[in-house]
N, C-alpha and C positions, 0 to 999 in steps of 0.2 A: 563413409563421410556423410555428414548430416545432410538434409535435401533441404534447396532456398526456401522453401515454404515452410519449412519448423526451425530455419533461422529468422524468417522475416516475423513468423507468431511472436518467436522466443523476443524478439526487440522490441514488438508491438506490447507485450505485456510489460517490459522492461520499461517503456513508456507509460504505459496506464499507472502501473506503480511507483515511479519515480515520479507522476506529473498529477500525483491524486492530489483531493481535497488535503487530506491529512499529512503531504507531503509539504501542500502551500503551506496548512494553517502551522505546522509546525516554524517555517517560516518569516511567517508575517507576526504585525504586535498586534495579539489578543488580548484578553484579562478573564478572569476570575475571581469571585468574591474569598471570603475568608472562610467561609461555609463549604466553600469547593474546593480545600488546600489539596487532597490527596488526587483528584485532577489534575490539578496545575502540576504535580511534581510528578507524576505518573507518564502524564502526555509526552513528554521528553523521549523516556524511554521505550514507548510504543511507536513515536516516530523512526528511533533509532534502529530497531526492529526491522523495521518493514525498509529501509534504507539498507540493511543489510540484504536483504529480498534482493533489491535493485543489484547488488555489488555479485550475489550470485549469478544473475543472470547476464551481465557485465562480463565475468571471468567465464561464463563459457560461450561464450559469443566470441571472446577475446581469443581463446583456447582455437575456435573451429576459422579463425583469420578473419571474422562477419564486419563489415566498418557499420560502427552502435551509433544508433541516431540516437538521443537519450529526450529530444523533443521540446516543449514549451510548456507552461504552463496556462490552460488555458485563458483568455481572456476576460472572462468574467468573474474568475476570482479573484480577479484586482478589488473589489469593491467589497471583499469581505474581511480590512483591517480592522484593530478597533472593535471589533464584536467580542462578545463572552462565549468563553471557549463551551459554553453551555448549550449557546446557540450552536453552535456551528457541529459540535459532536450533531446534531440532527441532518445535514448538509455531509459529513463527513460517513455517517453510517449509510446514508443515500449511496456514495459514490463506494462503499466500502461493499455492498451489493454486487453495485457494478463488476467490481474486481474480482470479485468470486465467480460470479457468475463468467465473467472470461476465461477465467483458472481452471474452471470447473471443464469447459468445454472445450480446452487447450490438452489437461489432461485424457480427453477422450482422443481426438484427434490428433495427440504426438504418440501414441500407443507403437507406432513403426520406428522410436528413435525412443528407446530406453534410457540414454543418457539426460537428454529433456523431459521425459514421462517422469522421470525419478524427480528431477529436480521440481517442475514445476508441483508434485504429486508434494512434495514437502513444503514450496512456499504457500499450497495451496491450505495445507492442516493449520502454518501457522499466521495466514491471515485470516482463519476462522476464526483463530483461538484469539488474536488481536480485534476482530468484530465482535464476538462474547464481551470483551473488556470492556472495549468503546459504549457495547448497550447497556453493561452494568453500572458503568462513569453516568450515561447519559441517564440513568432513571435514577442512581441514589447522587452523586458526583460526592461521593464516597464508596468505600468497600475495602476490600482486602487487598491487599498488593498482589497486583499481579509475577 
């Protein structure tokens, strides 16, 4: 049976990434110029992504009986409606650091619970691969489909 402390990480990250920047902005009303269509229609799906993150870490929490705090969104991201999602990819690659960097050191320290080491070890590849995207949006706010 899994030990409290790689279910309490496993909820705290389930937190960080259900209650990220990019989970608000996805959210709240941004905009986007015409110059940044492939942005606007992209962000969607890179939110939808990492919601799926959440939903893994959710069902095995759910699985090991854990009651899932899924938490708030901080407070101070009230005050970022209305911004151009141009803006805020800058703000969202910040906090998209954040979340690696706890992934990163989640993966070290669940190494005694393979069933978590696996999982978190896969959402950790594909919020890499979702922070690649976000920096490629952020510097051309065009590119290839991800």
């Amino acid at each position: 049976m899994a030990n409290v402390e790689h279910n309490s990480k496993l909820n705290q990250l389930l937190i960080d990434i259900g209650r990220s920047m990019l989970q608000y902005v996805g959210h709240c009303s941004s905009w986007s110029s015409r110059s940044h269509v492939a942005m606007e229609q992209e962000f969607p799906k890179i939110v939808a992504v990492q919601q799926q993150h959440v939903a893994q870490l959710s069902e095995l929490l759910t699985e090991r009986r854990w009651t899932i705090d899924f938490g708030g969104f901080p407070a101070s991201f009230t005050d970022l409606h209305f911004l151009s999602l141009k803006y805020l990819l800058k703000l969202i690659l910040k906090n998209q650091d954040e979340i690696l960097a706890a992934l990163e050191e989640a993966v070290h320290t669940s190494v005694d619970d393979p069933e978590a080491s696996t999982l978190i070890g896969e959402i950790l590849k594909s919020e890499q691969q979702i922070t690649v995207r976000l920096k490629e949006l952020a510097t051309t706010g065009v590119g290839a489909a991800a």
